[in-house]
MIMIDO-904862 format. One record per atom (N, C-alpha, C, O): residue in three letters; atom name; x, y, z. Coordinates in steps of 0.02 Angstrom, whole numbers, plus 50000, padded with zeros to 5 digits. Each point is the difference from the previous one (the first is absolute). Layout:
<timis>
   code   site       u       v       w
    ALA     CA       X       Y       Z
...
</timis>
This chain:
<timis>
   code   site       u       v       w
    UNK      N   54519   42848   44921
    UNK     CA   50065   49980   49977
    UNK      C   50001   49924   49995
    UNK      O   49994   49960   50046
    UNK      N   50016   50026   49880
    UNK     CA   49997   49918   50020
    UNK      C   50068   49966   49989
    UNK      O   50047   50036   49981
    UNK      N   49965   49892   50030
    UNK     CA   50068   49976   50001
    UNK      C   49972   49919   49971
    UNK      O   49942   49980   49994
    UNK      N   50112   49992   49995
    UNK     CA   49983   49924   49980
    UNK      C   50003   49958   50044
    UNK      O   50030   50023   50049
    UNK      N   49949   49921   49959
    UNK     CA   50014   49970   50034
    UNK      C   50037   49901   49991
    UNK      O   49972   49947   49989
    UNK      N   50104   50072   50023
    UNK     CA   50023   49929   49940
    UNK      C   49974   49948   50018
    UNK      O   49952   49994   50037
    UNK      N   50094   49948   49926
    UNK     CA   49949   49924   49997
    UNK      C   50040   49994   50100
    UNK      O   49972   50045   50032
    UNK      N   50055   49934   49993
    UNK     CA   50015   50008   50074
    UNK      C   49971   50051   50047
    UNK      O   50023   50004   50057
    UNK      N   49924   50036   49921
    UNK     CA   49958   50022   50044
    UNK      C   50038   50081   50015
    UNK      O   49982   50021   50055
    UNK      N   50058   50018   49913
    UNK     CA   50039   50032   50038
    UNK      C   49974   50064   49947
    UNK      O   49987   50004   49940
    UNK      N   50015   50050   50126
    UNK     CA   49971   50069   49948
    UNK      C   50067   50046   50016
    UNK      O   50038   49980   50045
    UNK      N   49980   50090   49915
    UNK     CA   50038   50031   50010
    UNK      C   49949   50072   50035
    UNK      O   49956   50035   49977
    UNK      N   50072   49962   50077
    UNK     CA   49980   50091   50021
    UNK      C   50023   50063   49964
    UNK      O   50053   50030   50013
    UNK      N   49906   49987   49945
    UNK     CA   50047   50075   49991
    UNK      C   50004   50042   50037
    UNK      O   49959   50008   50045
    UNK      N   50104   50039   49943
    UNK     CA   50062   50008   50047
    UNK      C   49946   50061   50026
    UNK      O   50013   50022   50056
    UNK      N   49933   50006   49913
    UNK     CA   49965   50072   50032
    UNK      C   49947   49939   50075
    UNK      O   49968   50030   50043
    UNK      N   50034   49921   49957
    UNK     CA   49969   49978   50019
    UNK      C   50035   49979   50069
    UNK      O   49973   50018   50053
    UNK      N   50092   49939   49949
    UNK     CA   50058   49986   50037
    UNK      C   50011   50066   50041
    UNK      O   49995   50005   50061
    UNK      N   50023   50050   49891
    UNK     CA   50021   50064   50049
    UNK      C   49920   50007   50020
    UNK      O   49993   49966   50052
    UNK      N   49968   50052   49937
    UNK     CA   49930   50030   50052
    UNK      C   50010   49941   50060
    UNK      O   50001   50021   50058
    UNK      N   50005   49915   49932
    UNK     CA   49994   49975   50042
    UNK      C   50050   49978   50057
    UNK      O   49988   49979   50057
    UNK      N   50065   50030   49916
    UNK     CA   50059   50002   50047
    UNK      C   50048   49926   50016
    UNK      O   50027   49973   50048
    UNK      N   49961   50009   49845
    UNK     CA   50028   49934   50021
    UNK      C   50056   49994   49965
    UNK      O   50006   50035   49950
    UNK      N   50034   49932   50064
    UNK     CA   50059   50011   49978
    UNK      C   50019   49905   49975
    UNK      O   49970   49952   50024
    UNK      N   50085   50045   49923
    UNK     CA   50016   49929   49999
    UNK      C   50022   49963   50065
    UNK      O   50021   50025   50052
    UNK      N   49971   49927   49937
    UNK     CA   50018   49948   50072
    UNK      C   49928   49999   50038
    UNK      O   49978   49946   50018
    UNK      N   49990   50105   49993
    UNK     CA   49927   50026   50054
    UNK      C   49974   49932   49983
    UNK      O   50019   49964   49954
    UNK      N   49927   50019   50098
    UNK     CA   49952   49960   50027
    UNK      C   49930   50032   49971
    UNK      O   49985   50054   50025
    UNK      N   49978   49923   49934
    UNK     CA   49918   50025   50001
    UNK      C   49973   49953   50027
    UNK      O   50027   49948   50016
    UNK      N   49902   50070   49994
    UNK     CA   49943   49971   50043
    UNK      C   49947   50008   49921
    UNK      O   49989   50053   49970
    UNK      N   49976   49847   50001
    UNK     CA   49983   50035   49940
    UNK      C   49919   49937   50026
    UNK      O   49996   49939   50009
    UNK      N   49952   50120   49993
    UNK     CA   49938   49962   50012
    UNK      C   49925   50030   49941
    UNK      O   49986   50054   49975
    UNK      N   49977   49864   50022
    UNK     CA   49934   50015   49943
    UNK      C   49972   50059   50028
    UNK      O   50018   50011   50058
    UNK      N   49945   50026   49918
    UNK     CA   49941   50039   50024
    UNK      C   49928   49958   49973
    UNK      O   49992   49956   49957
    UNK      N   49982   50065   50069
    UNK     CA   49914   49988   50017
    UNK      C   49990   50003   49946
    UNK      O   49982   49947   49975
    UNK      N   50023   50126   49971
    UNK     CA   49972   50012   49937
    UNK      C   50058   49962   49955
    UNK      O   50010   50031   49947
    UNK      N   50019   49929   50058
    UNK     CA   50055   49971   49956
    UNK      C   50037   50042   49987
    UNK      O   50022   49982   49945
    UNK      N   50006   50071   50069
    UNK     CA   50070   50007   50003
    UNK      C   50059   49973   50052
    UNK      O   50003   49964   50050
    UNK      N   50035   50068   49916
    UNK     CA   50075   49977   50064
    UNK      C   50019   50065   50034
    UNK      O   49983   50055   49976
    UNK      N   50055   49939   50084
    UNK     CA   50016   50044   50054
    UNK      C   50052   49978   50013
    UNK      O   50009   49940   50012
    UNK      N   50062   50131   49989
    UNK     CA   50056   49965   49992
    UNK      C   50022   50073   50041
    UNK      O   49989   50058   49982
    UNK      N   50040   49920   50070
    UNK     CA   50025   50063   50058
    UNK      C   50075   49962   50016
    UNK      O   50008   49942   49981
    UNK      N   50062   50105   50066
    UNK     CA   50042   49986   50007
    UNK      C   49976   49962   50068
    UNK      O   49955   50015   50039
    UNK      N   50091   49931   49961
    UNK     CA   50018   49940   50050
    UNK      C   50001   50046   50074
    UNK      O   50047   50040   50003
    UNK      N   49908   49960   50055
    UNK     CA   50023   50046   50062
    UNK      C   49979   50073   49999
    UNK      O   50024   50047   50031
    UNK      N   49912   49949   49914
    UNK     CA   49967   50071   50024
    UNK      C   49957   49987   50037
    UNK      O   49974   50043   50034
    UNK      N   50006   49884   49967
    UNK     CA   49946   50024   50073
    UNK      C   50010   50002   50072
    UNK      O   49967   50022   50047
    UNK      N   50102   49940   49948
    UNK     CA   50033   50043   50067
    UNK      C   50006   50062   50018
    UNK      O   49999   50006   50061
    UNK      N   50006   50044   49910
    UNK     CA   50011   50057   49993
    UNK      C   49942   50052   50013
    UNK      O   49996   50059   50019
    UNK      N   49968   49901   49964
    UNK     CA   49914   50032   49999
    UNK      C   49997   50060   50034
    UNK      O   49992   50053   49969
    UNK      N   50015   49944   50116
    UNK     CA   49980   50036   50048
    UNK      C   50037   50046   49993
    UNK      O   49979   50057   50012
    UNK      N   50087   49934   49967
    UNK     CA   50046   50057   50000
    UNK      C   49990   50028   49929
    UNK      O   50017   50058   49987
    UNK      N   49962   49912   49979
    UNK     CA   49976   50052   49917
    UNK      C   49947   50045   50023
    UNK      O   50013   50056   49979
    UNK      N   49929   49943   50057
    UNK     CA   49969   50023   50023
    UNK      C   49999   50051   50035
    UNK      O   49956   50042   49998
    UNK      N   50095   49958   50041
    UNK     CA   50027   50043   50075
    UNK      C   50033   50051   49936
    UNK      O   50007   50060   50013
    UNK      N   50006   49922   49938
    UNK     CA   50058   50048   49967
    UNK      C   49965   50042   49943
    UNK      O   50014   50059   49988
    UNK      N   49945   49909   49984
    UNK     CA   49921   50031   49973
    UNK      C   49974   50075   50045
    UNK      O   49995   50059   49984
    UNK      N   49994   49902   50078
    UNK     CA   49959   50046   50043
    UNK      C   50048   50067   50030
    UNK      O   49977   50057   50002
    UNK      N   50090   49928   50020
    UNK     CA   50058   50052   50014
    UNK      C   50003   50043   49918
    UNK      O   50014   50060   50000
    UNK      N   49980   49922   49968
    UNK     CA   50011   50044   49908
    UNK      C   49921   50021   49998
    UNK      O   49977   50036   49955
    UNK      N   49997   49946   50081
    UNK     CA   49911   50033   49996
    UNK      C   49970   49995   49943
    UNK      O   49953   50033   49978
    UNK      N   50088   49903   49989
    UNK     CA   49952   49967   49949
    UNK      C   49932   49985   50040
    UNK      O   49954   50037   49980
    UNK      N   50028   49917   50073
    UNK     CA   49940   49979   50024
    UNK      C   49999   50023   50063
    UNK      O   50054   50018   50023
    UNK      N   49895   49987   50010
    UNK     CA   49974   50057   50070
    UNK      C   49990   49944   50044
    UNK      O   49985   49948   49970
    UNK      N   50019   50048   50102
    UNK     CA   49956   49943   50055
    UNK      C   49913   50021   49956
    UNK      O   49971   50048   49975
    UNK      N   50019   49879   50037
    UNK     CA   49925   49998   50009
    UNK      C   49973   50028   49939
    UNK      O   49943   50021   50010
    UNK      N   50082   49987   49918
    UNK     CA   49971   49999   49939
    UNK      C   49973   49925   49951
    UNK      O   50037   49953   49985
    UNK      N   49907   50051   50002
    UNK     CA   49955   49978   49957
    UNK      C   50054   49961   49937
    UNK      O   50048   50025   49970
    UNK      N   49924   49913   50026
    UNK     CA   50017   49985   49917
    UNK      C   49987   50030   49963
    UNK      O   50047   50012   49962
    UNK      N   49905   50013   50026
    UNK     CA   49994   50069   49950
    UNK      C   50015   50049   50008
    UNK      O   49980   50032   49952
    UNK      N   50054   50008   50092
    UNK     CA   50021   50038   50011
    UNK      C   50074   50008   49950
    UNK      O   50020   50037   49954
    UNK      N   50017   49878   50105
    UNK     CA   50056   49980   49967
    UNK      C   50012   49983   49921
    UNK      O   50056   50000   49974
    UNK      N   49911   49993   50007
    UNK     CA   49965   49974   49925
    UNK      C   50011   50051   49957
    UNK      O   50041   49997   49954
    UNK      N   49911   50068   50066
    UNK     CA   50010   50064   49964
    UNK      C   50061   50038   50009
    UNK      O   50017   50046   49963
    UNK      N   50022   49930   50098
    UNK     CA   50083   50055   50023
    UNK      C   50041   49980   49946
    UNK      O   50037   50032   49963
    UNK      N   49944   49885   50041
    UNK     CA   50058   49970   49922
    UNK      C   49983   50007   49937
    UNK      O   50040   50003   49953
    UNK      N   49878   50002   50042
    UNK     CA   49987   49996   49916
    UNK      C   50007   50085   49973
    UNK      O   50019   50021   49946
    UNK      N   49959   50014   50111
    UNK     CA   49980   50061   49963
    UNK      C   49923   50023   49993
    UNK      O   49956   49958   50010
    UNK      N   50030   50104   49973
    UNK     CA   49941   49997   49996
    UNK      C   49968   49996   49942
    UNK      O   50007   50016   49941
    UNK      N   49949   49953   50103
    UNK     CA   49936   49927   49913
    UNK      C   49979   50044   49957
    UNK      O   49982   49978   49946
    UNK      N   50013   50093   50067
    UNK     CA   49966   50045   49961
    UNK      C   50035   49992   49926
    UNK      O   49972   49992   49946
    UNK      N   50097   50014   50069
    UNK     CA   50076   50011   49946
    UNK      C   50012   49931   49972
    UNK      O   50029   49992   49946
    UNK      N   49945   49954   50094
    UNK     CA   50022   49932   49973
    UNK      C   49930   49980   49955
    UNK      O   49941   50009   50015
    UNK      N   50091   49959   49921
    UNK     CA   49968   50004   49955
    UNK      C   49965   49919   49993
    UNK      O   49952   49976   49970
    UNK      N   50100   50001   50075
    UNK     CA   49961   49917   50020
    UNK      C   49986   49976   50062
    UNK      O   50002   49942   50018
    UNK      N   49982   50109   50015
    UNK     CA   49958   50004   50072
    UNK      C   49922   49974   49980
    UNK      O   49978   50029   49950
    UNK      N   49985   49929   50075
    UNK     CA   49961   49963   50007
    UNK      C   49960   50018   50052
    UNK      O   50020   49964   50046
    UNK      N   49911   50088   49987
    UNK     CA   49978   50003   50063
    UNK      C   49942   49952   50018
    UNK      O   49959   50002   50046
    UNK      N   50050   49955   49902
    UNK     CA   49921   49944   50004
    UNK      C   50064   49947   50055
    UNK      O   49979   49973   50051
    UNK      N   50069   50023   49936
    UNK     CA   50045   49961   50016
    UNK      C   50007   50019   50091
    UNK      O   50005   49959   50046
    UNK      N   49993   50091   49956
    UNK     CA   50035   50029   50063
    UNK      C   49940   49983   50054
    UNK      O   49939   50005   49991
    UNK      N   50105   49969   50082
    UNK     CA   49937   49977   50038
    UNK      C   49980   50048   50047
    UNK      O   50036   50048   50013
    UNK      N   49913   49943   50013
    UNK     CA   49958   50029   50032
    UNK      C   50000   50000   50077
    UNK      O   50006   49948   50032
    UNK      N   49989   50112   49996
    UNK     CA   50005   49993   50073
    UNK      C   49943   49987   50029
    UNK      O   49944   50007   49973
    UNK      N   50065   49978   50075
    UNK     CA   49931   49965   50050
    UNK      C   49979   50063   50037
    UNK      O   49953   49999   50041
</timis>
C-alpha cells in the first residue's frame, strides 16, 4: 500500500491501516529507520504494554509457555505448505 509523502515530510495512513493498528486522530506514533531502509511506524505506548500483550496472546492460546520462534512464526503465518511465498532456504535452523 503506498502513500506520498509531502514537501514537510508528512505521510497519510490509510484508514485500513489506522484501524489494524489502533490509531486514532490526536494518537502519538513511535516512527523509526529500519536496517533494510524502511520505516517502522507503531502507536506511541505499545511497548509498554508488551508483557501484557503477551499474557493476553498466551490466555487466547494464540502462543503456549516455552514455544519456539518457529513454532510462533508458523501459529501466525500458517502453514508454508499453503503459503505461496514461504521461503524454506530462509527459515533457520535448529542446533
Amino acid at each position: 500500500m503506498a502513500t506520498t509523502v509531502t514537501i514537510k515530510g508528512q505521510v497519510t495512513l490509510p484508514k485500513r491501516v489506522r484501524d489494524a493498528a489502533g490509531i486514532k486522530p490526536g494518537d502519538k506514533v513511535e516512527v523509526r529507520a529500519t536496517g533494510s531502509g524502511g520505516v517502522y511506524i507503531e502507536k506511541a505506548g505499545t511497548k509498554d504494554n508488551y508483557k501484557a500483550r503477551l499474557y493476553a496472546l498466551a490466555k487466547e492460546g494464540l502462543i503456549r509457555d516455552k514455544m519456539t520462534t518457529d513454532e510462533f512464526m508458523l501459529e501466525m503465518r500458517g502453514d508454508p505448505d499453503l503459503d505461496p511465498g514461504f521461503n524454506p532456504k530462509l527459515r533457520r535452523k535448529r542446533a
